[in-house]
N, C-alpha and C positions, 0 to 999 in steps of 0.2 A: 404464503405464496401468492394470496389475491394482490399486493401491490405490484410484485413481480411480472405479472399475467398482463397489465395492463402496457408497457412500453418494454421490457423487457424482452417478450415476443417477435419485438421488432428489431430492438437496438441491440441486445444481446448476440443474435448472429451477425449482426455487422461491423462489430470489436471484435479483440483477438486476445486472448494471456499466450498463446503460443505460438511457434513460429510458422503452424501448421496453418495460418489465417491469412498468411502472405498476399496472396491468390486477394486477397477481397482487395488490397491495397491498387488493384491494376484495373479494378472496376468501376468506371465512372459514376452508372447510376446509383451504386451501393456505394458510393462515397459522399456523392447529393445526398440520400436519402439520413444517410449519418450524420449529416453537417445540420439538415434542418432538425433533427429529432433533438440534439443537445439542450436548445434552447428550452424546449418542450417537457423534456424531464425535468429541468431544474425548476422550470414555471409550475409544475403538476405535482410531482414529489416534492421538491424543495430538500431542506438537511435542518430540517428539524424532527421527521420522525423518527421512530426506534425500531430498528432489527427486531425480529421476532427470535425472542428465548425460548431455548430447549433444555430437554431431559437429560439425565447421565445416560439412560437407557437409551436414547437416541443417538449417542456419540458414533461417529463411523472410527471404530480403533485403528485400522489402516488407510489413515487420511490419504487421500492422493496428491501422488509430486507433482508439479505443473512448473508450467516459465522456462526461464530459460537454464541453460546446465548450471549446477551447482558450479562455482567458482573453481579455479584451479589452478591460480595463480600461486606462485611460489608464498607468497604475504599471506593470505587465506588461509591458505593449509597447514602454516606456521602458526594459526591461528587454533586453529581447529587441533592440532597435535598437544598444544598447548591446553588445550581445552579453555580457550578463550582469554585465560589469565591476563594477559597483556593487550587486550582488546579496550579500548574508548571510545565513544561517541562523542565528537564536536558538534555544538551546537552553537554557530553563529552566524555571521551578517549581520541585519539589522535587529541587532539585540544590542541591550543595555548592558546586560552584565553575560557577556559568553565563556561556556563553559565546557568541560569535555569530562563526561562521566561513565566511570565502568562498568562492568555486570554489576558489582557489589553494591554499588552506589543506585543503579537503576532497580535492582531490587530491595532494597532500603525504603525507596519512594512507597506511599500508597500504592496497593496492587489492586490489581482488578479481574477474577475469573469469569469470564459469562461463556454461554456455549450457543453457539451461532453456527448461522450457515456459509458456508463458502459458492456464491454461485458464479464460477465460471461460462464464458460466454461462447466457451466450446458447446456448450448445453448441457455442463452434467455439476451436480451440487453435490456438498460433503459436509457432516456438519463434525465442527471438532470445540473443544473444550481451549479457549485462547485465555494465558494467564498471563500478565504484565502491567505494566506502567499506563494509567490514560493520558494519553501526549496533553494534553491539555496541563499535567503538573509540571512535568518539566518547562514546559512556555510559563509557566506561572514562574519556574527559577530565573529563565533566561529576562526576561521581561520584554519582550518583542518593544522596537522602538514606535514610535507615534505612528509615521511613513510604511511599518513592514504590512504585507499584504498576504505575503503567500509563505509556505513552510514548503520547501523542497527536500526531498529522499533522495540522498545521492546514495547510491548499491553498490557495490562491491562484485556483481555479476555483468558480465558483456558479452556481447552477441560473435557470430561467427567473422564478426568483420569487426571486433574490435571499439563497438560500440556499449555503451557504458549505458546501464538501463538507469534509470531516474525518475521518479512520480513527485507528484506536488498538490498540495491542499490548499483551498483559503483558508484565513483565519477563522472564519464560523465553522467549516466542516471542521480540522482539527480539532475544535473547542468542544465538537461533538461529545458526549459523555461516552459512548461506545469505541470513538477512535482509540486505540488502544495502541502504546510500542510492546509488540506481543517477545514474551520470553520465554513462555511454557506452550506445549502444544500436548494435552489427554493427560496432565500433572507431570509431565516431563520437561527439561530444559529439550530447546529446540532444537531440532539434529541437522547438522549441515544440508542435506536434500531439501530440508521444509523451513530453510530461511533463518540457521542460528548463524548468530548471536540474538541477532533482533531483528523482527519484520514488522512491517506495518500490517493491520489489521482493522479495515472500516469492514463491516456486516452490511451496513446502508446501501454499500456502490458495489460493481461488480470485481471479480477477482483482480483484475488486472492493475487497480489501485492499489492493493495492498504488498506493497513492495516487499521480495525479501531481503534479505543481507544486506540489512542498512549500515551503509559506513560513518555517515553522516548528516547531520541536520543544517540548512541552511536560510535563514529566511530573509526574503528579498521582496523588493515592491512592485515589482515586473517580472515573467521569466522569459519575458522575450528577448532576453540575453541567454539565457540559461541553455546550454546546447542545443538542440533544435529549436526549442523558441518556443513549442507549443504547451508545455507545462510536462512534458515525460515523454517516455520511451517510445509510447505506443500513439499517445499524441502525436508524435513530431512522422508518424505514417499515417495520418489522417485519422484516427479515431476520435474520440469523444474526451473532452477532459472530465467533465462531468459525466459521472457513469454510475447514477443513482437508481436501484430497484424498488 
């Protein structure tokens, strides 16, 4: 928790993973104070360090839901009744060789169990047991081209108006050994409320990077085309793209 302690204090109440944070978005000074603090994390923390690892004993077994509502789209749910069977992930843009892979296919890959904390920037942590793929292998299949810069998480979840949540990584954070495409959550396949088929999972930043019900991987040299422009959902209302503990 001491790297947490040091900017997290500050930046953590001033993001949001829920829609409950609204309210910060209509506050000038707490928008200042968010915009100068970005630079500051990434200068001081950086994305090279590692999440601190936990116990099975420490596992919270009823992790908590958070984000936004579980999806409900007619496609989703055909998903979900299915129990995923006809689910893939595309992964392209600027890749060499793009491709679209299934559950079976992404759990084939190298897997990776570690048990980490989930620190939400409502102010409450959960730590759960995340079992999946390190995205880092998959980019190793796709082969990002020369020009790609950023990895985008296009989600399959949207807001009360119709907006489509979305997160995005450089290539160093993804490359991270801890980013993980998470598919297990306490050795269970993930349950629609906590982000299945597949959610992202960085330990390093705070909850609102780890996108759940990812539909899609996209990787591009800019996202300031990318719907709101600012690299995601919570971005494009002023928060932090970088949102390192």
């Amino acid at each position: 928790m001491k790297r947490t302690l040091f900017l997290a204090s500050g930046s953590a109440l001033l993001a949001g993973c829920s829609t409950v944070t609204n309210g910060l978005t209509q506050n000038n000074a707490v928008m200042r104070v968010l915009g100068s603090a970005e630079g500051l994390n990434h200068l001081v923390i950086g994305t090279r360090g590692s999440a601190q690892l936990f116990s099975e004993k420490d596992i919270d077994r009823d992790f908590r839901v958070n984000g936004l509502n579980t999806p409900a789209d007619s496609r989703y749910q055909t998903f979900v009744r299915e129990n995923f069977a006809s689910y893939s992930m595309p992964v392209t843009g600027k890749v060499e060789r793009p491709q679209s892979f299934t559950l079976s296919e992404l759990r084939a890959l190298s897997s990776l169990n570690q048990i980490t904390r989930h620190d939400c920037v409502e102010g409450w942590s959960a730590i759960g047991k995340f079992g999946g793929v390190p995205l880092a292998k998959v980019l190793s299949l796709v082969k990002p081209s020369a020009d790609a810069r950023f990895v985008v998480f296009h989600c399959f979840d949207r807001d009360d108006s119709n907006n489509p949540y979305y997160e995005s990584l450089n290539l160093h954070q993804a490359a991270h050994p801890q980013t993980v495409l998470a598919l297990d959550l306490n050795d269970k396949p993930l349950d629609p409320d906590h982000g299945a088929p597949v959610r992202l999972k960085i330990p390093t930043q705070l909850g609102y990077k780890s996108a759940k019900w990812v539909e899609r991987i996209e990787l591009v040299a800019n996202f300031k085309d990318v719907l709101g422009g600012n690299g995601g959902y919570w971005e494009d209302q002023g928060y932090e793209w970088y949102a390192g503990i």
